[in-house]
Backbone as a printed PyTorch tensor [residue, N CA C, xyz], in Angstrom:
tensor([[[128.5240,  45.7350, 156.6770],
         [128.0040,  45.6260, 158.0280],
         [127.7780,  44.1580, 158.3590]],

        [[128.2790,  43.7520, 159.3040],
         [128.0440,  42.2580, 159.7290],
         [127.1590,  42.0560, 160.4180]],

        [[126.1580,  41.3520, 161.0810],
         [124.6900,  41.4190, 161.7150],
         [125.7930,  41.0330, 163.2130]],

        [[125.1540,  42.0390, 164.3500],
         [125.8370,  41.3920, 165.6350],
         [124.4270,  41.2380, 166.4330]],

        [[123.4680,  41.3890, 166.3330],
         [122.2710,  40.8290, 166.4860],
         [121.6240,  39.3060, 166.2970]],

        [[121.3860,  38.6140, 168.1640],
         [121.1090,  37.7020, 167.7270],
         [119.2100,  37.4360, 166.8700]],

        [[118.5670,  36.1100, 167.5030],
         [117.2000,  36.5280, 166.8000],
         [116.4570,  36.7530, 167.8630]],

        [[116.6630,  36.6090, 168.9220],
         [115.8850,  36.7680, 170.3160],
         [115.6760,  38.5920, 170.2910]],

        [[117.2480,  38.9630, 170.0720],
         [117.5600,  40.5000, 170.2840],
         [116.7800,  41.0810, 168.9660]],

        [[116.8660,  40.6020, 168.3710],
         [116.0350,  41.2810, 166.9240],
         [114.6530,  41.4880, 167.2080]],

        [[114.2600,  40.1720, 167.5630],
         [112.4290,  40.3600, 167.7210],
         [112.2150,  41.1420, 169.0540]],

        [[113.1450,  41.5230, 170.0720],
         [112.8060,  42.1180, 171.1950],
         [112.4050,  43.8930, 170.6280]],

        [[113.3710,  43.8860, 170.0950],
         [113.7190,  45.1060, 169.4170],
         [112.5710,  45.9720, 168.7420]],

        [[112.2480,  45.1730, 167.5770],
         [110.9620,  45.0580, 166.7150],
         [110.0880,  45.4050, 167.8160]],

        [[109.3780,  44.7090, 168.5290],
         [108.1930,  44.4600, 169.3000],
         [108.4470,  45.6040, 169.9290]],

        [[109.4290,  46.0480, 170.8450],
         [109.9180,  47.4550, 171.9050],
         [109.6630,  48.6560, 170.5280]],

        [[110.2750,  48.8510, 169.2540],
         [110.3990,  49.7530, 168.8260],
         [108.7100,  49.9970, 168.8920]],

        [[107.8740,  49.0250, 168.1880],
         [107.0150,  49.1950, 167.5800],
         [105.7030,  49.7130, 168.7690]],

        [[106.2300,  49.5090, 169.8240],
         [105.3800,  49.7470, 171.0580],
         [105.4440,  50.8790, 170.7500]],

        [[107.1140,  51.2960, 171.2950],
         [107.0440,  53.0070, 171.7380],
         [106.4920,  53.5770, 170.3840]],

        [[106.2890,  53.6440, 169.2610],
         [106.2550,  54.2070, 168.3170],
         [105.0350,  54.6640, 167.9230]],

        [[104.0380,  53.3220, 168.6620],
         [102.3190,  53.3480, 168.8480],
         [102.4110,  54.6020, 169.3780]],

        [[102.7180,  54.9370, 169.9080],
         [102.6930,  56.0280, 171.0860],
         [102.8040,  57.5500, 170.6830]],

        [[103.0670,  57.6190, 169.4370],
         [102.6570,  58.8180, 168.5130],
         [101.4020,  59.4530, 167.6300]],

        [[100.4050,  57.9770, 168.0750],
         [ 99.7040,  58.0780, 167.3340],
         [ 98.0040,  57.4280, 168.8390]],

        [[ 98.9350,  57.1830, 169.6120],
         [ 97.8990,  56.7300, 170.9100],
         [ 98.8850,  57.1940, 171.8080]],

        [[ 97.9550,  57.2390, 173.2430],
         [ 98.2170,  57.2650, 174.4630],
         [ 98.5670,  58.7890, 174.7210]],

        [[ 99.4970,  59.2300, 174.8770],
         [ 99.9500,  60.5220, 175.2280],
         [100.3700,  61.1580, 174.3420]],

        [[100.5060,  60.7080, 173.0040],
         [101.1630,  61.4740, 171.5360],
         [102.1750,  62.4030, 171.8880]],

        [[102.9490,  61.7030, 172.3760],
         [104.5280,  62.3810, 172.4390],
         [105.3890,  62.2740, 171.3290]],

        [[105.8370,  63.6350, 170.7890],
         [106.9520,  63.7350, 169.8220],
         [108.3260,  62.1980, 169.8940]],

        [[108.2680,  62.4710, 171.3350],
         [109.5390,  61.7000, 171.9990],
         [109.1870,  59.9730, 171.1800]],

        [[108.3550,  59.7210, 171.0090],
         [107.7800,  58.2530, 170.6110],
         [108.5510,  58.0810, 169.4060]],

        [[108.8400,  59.3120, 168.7080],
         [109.4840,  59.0590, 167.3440],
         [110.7090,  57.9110, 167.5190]],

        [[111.1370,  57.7140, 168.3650],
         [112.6930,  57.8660, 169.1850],
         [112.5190,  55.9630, 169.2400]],

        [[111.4220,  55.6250, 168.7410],
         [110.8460,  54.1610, 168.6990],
         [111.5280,  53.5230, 167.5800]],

        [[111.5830,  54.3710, 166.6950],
         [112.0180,  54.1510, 165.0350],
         [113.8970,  53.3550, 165.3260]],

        [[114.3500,  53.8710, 166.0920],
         [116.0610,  53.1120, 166.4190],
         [115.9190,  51.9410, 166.7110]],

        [[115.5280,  50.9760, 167.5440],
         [115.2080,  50.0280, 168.5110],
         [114.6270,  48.7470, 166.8070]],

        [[113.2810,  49.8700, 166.1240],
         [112.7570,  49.1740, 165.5080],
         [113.8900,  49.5260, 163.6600]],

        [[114.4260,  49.8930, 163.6480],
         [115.5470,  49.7940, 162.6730],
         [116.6170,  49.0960, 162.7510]],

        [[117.4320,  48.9740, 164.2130],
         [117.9470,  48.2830, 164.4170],
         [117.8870,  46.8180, 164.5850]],

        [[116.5960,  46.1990, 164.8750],
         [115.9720,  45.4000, 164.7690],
         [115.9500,  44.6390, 163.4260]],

        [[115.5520,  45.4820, 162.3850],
         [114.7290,  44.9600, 161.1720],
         [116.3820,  44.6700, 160.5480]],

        [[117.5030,  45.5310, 160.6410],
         [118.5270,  45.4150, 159.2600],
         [119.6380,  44.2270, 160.1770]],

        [[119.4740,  44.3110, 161.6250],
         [120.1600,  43.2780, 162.4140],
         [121.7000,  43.5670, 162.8560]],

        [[121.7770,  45.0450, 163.0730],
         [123.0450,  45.7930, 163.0080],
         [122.6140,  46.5280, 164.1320]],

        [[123.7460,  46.7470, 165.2800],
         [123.4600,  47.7280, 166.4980],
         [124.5850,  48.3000, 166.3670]],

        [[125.0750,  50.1070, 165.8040],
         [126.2220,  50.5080, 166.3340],
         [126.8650,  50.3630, 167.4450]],

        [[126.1790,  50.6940, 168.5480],
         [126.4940,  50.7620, 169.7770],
         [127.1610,  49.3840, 170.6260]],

        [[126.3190,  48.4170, 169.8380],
         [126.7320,  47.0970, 169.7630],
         [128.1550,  46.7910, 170.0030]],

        [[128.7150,  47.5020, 168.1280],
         [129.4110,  47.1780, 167.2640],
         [130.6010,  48.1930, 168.4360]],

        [[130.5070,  49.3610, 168.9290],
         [131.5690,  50.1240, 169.5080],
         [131.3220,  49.8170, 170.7310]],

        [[130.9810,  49.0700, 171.5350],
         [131.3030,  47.9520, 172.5080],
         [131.7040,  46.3840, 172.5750]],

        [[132.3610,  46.3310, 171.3310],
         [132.1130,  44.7570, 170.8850],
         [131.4330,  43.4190, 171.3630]],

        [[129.8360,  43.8720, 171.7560],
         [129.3150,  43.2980, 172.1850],
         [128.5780,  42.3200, 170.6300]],

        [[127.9400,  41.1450, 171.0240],
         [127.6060,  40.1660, 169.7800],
         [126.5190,  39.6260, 170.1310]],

        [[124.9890,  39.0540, 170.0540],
         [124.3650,  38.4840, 170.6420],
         [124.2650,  37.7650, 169.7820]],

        [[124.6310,  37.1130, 168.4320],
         [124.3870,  36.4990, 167.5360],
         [125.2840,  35.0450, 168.3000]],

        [[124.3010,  33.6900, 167.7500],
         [124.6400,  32.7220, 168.3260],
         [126.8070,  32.2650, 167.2790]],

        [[127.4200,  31.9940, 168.4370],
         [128.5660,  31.3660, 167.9570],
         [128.7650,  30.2690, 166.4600]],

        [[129.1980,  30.6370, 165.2750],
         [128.9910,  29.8540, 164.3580],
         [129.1800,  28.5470, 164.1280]],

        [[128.2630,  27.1540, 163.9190],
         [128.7940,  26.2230, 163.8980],
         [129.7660,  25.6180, 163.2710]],

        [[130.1000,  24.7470, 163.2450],
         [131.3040,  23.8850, 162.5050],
         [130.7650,  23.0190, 161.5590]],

        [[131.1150,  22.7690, 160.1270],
         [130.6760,  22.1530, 159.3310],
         [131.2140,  20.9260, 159.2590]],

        [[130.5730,  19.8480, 159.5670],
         [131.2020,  18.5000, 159.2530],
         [130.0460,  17.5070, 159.4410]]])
């Protein structure tokens, strides 16, 4: 798996998963909150399928060594 996650998109991710996820345990305790855990997995390993089958990349362009 190649990371197509940049670090902006990673920590957005994290922070969004980890919101909705509060939310099983506060606020309205909706089952649906589980649904937090993608956002915040995808986040943590730095891999988005959906990403990956849109060939979308947010990871910054690699520099050049010299």
């Amino acid at each position: 798996m190649k990371l197509n996650e940049g670090a902006v998109d990673r920590i957005l991710r994290i922070v969004v998963g980890l919101a909705i996820l509060s939310l099983v345990f506060v606020g309205p305790q909706t089952p649906w909150a589980w649904l937090g855990v993608i956002p915040l997995l995808t986040g943590i390993v730095g891999f988005c399928p959906l990403y990956a089958l849109l060939g979308i990349n947010t990871c910054g362009a690699p520099r050049p060594k010299g």
